[in-house]
N, C-alpha and C positions, 0 to 999 in steps of 0.2 A: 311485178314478179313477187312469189310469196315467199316465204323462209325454206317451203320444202324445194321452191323450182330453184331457189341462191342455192341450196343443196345440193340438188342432184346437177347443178349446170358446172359446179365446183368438183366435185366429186370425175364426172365426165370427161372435165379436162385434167383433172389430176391423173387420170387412165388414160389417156392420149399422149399426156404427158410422158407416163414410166412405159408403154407400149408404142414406138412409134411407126407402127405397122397401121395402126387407128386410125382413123381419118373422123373428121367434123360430123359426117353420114353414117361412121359405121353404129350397129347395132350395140350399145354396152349396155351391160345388166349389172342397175345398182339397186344392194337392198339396204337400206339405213333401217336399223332396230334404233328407237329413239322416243321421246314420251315430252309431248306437249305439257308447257304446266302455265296455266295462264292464273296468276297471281291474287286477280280480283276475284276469281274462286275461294281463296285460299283464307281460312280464318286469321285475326291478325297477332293472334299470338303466337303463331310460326311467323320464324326465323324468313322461310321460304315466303313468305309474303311479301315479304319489306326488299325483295327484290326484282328481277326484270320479269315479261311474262319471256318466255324462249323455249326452243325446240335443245332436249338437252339429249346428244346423241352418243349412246355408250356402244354399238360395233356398227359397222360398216365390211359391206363385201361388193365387189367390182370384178363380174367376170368372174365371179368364181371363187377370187383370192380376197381372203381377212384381209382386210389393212390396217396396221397399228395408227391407229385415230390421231396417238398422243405426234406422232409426223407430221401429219398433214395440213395441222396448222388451220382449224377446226374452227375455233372459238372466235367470233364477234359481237361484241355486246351491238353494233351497229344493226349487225342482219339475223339478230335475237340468237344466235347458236352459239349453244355452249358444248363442250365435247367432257363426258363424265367422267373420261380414265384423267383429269387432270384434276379433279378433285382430291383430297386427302381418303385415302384407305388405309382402314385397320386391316392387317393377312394375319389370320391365325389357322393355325391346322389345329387339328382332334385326333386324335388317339381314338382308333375306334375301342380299341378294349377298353379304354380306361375314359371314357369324352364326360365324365363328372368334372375333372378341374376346367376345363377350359366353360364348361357351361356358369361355372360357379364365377369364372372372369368374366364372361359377358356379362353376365348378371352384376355385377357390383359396377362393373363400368356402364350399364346401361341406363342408369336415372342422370348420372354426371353427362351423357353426351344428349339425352332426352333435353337434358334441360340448357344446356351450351351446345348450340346445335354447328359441329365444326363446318359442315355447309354453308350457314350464315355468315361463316366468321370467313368466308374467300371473299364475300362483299362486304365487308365492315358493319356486320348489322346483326344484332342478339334478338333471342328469340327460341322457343322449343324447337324442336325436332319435327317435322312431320310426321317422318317413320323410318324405318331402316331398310337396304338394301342391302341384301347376301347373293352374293354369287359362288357357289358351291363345285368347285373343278373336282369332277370323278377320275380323271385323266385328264391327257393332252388335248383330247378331241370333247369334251365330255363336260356343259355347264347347265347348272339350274340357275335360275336368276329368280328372286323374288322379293318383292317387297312388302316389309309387314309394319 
């Protein structure tokens, strides 16, 4: 069985689980938004090399409904999945009138995290940054994700 079928077979019963109306047979629709990184790719001066290769899964929907990831108890270095909302996040909002200071804060924090990559530092291992992820909430309902 591969990391994505330990997924969804985990996932399946976690909705069996909080629905017990479900049955073994019934129909459940899971979508994992999540991003393969297999390590041997990866040049060795990132941080992200010098660790596992794994399926690293930042949302999950079952049926319909979000489920907060950081619950469900996600992460096995064993069956390669790791769950991303349990990594370290910077949250900063912007002033849309006024988004020069906080551009002028990334910017001065951005060569100190490029090069102490806090990612590496959940497995005990130094190394650049590959790159960054933003996730940008327009609202409640309302996310861009992207990585540059």
């Amino acid at each position: 069985m591969n990391v994505i079928d330990r997924l969804g077979l985990f996932l399946r019963l976690h909705a069996m689980k909080a629905d017990s109306t479900l049955q073994e047979d019934s129909d459940i629709e899971v979508i994992i938004y999540a991003k393969w990184v297999d390590v041997d790719a990866i040049d060795q001066k990132y941080a992200l090399s010098k660790t596992v290769s794994a399926l690293y899964v930042s949302e999950v929907k079952v049926n319909g409904s979000w489920l907060d990831t950081r619950k469900l108890g996600l992460s096995s270095i064993e069956a390669s999945i790791f769950d991303l909302n349990k990594f370290p996040v910077l949250s900063l909002s912007i002033d849309t009138e006024d988004p020069q200071p906080i551009f002028d804060y990334i910017e001065k924090i951005e060569d100190e995290i490029r090069n102490e990559c806090p990612f590496g530092k959940v497995f005990k291992v130094e190394g650049e940054c590959v790159g960054f992820s933003w996730i940008v909430t327009l609202d409640s309902k309302t996310k861009i994700k992207t990585t540059i």
